[in-house]
DOSEKE-644031 format. One record per residue (C-alpha): x, y, z; residue in three letters. Coordinates in steps of 0.2 Angstrom, whole numbers, plus 5000, padded with zeros to 4 digits. Example, Ala and Ser with C-alpha at 12.3 -4.5 7.8 and 13.67 -1.06 7.14 Angstrom:
% DOSEKE-644031
506249785039ALA
506849955036SER
END
This chain:
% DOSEKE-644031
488051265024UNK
487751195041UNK
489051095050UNK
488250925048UNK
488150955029UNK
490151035028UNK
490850875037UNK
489850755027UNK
490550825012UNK
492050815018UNK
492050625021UNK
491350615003UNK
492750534994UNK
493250445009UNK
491650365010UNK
491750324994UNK
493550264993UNK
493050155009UNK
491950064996UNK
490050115001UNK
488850154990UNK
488950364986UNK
487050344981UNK
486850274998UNK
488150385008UNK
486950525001UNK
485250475006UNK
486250455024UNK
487150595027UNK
485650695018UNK
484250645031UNK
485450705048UNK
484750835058UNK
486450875066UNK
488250795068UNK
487550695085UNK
486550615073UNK
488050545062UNK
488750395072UNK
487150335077UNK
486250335057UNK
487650235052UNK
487750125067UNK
485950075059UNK
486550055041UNK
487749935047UNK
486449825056UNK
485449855040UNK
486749765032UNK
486849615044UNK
484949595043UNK
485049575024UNK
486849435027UNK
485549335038UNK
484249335026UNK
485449325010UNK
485149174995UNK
487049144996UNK
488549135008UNK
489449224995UNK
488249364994UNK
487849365015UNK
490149405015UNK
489949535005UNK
488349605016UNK
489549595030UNK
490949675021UNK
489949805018UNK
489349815038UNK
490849825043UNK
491349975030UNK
489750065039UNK
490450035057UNK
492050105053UNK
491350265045UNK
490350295061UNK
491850335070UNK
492250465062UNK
491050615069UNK
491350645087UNK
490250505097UNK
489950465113UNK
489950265109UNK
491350265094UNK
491850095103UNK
490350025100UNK
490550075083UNK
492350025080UNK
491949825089UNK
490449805076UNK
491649845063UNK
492849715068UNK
491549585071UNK
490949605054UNK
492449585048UNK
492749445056UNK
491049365052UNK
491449405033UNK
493049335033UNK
492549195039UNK
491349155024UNK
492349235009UNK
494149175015UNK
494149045028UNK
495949025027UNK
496249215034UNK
496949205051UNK
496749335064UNK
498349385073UNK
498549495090UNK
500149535098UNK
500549695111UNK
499849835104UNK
499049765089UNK
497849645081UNK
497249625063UNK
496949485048UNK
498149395038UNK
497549365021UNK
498249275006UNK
499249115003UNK
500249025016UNK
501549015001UNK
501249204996UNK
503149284988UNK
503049435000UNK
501949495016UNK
501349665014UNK
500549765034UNK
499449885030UNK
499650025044UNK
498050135049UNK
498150335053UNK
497450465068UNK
495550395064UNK
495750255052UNK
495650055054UNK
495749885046UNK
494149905038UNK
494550065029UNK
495750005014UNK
494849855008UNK
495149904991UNK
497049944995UNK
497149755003UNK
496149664986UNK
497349744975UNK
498949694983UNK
497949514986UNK
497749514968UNK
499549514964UNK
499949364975UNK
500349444989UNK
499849385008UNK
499049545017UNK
498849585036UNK
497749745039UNK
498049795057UNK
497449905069UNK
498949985082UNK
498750065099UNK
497550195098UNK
496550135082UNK
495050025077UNK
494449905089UNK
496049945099UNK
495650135104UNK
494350115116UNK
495950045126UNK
497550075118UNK
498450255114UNK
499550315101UNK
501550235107UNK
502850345099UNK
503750195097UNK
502850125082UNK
504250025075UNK
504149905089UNK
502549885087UNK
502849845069UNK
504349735074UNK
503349625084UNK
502049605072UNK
503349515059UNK
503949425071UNK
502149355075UNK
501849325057UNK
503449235054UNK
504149315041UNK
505949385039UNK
505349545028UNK
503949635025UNK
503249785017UNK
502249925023UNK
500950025015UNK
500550185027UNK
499150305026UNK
498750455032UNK
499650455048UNK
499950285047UNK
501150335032UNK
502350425046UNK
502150275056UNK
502550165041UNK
504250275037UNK
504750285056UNK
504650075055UNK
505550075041UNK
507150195046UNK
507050095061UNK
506549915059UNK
507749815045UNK
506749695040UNK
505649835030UNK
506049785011UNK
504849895004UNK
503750065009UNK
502250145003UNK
501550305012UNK
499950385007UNK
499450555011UNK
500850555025UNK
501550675036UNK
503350745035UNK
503150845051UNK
501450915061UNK
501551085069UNK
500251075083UNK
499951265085UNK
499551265066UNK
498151115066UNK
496351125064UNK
495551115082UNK
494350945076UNK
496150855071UNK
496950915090UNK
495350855096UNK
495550675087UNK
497350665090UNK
497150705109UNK
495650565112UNK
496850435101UNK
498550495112UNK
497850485129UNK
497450685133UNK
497950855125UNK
499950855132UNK
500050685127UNK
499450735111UNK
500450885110UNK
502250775113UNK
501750655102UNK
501350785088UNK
502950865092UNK
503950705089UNK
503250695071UNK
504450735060UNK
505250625049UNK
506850735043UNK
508150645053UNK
507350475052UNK
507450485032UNK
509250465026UNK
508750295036UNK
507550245026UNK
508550095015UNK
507049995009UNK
506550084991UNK
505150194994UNK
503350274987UNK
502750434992UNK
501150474987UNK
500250644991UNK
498750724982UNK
499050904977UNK
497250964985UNK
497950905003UNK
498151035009UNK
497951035029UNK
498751185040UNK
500151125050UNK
500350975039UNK
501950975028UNK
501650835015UNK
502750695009UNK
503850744996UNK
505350805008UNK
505450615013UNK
505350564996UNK
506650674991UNK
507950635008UNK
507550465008UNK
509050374998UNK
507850274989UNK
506150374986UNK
505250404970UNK
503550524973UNK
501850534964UNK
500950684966UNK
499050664960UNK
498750854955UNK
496650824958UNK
497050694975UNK
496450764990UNK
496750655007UNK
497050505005UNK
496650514987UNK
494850434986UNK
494450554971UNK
495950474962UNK
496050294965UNK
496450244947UNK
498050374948UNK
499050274960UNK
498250124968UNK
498849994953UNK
500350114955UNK
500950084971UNK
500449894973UNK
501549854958UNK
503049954967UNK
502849844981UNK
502549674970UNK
504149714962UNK
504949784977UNK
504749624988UNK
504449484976UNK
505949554963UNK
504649514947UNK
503449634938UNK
501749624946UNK
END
């Protein structure tokens, strides 16, 4: 298979997980010529998508044309392209633009180092933050944010330094619980929960040993430990773009590992890891499961990362565990 149609099958069930169409992911990925072609060919799905929100019968059905834009943007980031940032600001503008329609209560919130969308009722029982991974962004886990909407919760999908709209300025900070710290201190809450995925899910545990006003703690395909000399070169590339150069990415990758941050974990915890994950220099999540005083773990046996083929296996799973974490009532 050639390179263009390997990575494209790769980002199959992320894609899908994203929410786009597979049919339409398909005829996409199918008609690309070579990986340059990638960012671009979505770039213009995405603006298909806008087209078809101005000329929509509805303002219901033109939010969920932008929704659905701004899924496409996202998705263009991830092949290596000159413009990503181009990508990554339509994303957010579509967002923005479809929020504005479906939920004009939904307040957008920036502080240092990150910016992102509060969702929910002003009265919600609990605030969950959704926190993104090496290539991830707001726009990725809509279906992650619904279902935790669903249960009454209020919802604020960010971006950190080095992700979404933020990376064309931002890099990774090792010090992600700061970062966390100041985003509960702009929504105004006095505890929160965190949903991490991907590397978000070490960022999510790090805030959580270190921050106390975590109550509760989801990670999803996370990290224990990276080993940089183990990792496939297109992640090392990723991570040194997102961290600011290659020995910038090499400390930070270094500083990834979770097994003395752990024990420190007080809020109860869910790890969840698919058993097809399987990434060298990548040890899972089930060692911070296990030394984490409070840590239950699902393992998906068919969930590959970030489980996209699996959603029905642990999405209700995990938004019950943090209804009942932070609200004390069954979803």
């Amino acid at each position: 298979m050639s390179t263009t149609t390997d990575f494209a099958a790769a980002q199959w069930t992320r894609a899908t997980g994203t929410g786009v169409d597979p049919h339409e992911y398909r005829r996409v990925t199918e008609g690309l010529a070579s990986l340059a072609d990638w960012g671009p060919s979505f770039l213009r799905t995405g603006h298909g998508y806008l087209r078809r929100a101005e000329d929509a019968g509805s303002s219901l059905s033109a939010g969920e044309y932008l929704l659905t834009a701004a899924r496409w943007f996202h998705l263009a980031t991830l092949a290596p392209y000159a413009d990503a940032s181009r990508a990554a600001l339509a994303a957010d503008h579509a967002l923005s633009r479809a929020l504005a329609v479906l939920e004009p209560g939904a307040r957008r919130v920036s502080g240092e180092g990150f910016t992102g969308w509060l969702r929910g009722p002003a009265d919600a029982p609990g605030t969950v933050v959704v926190v993104p991974g090496l290539d991830s962004a707001k726009e990725e886990f809509l279906d992650l944010a619904s279902a935790l909407l669903a249960r009454g919760l209020a919802v604020f999908a960010m971006d950190g330094p080095g992700q979404g709209v933020l990376a064309a300025t931002t890099t990774f900070v090792p010090d992600y619980e700061r970062v966390v710290g100041r985003v509960i201190d702009a929504l105004g809450v006095t505890r929160i929960g965190l949903v991490g995925l991907s590397l978000g899910g070490y960022f999510a545990a790090r805030a959580a040993a270190l921050e106390p006003r975590v109550a509760a703690l989801a990670t999803v395909s996370g990290p224990f430990r990276l080993d940089w000399e183990e990792l496939p070169p297109p992640v090392r590339q990723i991570m040194a773009q997102r961290a600011g150069g290659s020995d910038a990415a090499h400390e930070f990758v270094r500083d990834v590992d979770l097994a003395s941050l752990a024990p420190r974990i007080a809020a109860p915890l869910l790890v969840v890891d698919g058993d097809q994950d399987v990434i060298p220099g990548v040890t899972n999540g089930e060692p911070l499961a296990r030394s984490a005083p409070h840590g239950s773990y699902l393992s998906v046996p068919h969930g590959d990362h970030l489980l996209g083929n699996a959603r029905p296996d642990w999405l209700p799973h995990l938004s019950d565990h943090i209804t009942r974490t932070l609200t004390g009532t069954p979803a």
